[in-house]
N, C-alpha and C positions, 0 to 999 in steps of 0.2 A: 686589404687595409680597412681599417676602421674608421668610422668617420672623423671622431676627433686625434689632435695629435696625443700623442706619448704625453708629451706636459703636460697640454691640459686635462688628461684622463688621470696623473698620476695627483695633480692638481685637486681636484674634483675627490676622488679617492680619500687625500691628505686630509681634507675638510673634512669629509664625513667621519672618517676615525676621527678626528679630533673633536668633532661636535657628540656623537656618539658616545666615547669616552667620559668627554664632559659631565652629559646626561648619568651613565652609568655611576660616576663617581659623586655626583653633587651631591648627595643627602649623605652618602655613607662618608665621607671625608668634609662634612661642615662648608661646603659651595667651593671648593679646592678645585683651580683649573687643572686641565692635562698637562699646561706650562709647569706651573706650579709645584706637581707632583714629581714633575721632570726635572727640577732642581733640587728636591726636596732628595729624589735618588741621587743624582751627583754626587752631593754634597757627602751624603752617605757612606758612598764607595769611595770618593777621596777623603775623607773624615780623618785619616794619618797623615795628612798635608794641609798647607796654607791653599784655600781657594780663594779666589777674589772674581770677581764683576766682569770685569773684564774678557776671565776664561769662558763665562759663562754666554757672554754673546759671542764668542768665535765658537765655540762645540756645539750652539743650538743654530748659530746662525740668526741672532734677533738685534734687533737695535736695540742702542744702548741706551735712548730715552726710553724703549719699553722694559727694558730688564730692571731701568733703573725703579720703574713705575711697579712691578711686578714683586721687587726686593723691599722697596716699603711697605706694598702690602703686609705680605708676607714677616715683615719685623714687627708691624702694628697687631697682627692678630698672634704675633708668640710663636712663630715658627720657627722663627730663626734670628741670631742676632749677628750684628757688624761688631769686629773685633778689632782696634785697631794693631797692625802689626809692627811687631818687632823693630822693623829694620827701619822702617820710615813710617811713622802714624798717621799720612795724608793716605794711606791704601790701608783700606777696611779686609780681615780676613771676615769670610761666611761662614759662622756654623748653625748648627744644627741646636734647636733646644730640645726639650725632653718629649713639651709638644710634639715638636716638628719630626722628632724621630718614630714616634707612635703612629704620628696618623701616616708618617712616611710607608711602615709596615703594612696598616690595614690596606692603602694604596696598593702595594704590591700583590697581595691578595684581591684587592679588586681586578688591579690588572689582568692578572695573571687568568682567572675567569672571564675576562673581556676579551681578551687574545686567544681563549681557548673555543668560544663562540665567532671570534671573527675566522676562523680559520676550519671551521665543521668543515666538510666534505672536501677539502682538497687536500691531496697526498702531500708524505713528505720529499716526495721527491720534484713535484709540484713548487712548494713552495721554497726549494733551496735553490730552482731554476730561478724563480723570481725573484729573492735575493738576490743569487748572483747579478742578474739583470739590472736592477737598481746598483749596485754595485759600480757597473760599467756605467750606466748613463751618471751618476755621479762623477766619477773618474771620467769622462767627457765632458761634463760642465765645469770641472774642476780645469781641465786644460784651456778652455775657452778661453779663463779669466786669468791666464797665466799670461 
């Protein structure tokens, strides 16, 4: 066994992609966090439905003063706007602006070159055990809090 635990290794891990990321991203997408860009795809792939706020700190897992903190950015610099909806106007739908879709792409290209450096020299068969793995320990902390 290893010195630290599973958490805090996967811990530690989480940071560094996401600080990493950060770096790789910040000039090519105008100082766009990992967060950021992680809503920015959401919203993309749900783009044929009502998103709102709400979904967005249960799928990422963030509180809701930070996503709230996160979604004004993100309105202020033209990435996205609050819609009010349909059914009751006190609940804002998210979308996407023209902006927010552009630089949504070049992200994904970033990504996608960032994922493809983080992953050099380990098989795929490697990394679908580790999946899996993360996986289970999720499905484990998910039971915890049930």
């Amino acid at each position: 066994r290893k010195k630290h635990s599973i958490g805090f290794s996967v811990r530690m891990l989480s940071n560094l992609i996401q600080r990493e990321a950060d770096n790789a991203m910040q000039e090519l997408l105008e100082g766009l966090t990992f967060n950021q860009c992680r809503v920015l795809c959401y919203l993309s792939h749900h783009s044929e439905r009502d998103v709102f706020q709400r979904e967005l700190e249960e799928r990422f897992n963030i509180r809701r003063s930070t996503v709230t903190q996160m979604l004004q950015l993100m309105e202020k610099r033209g990435l996205i706007e609050r819609v009010a909806a349909e059914q009751d106007a006190r609940q804002k739908r998210l979308l996407l602006t023209d902006k927010g879709r552009e630089l949504y792409e070049r992200g994904m290209q970033c990504l996608a070159q960032f994922n493809a450096k983080l992953c050099e020299g380990i098989a795929d068969e490697e990394l679908e055990a580790f999946q899996n793995t993360l996986e289970k320990l999720m499905e484990n902390l998910q039971h915890m809090t049930e």
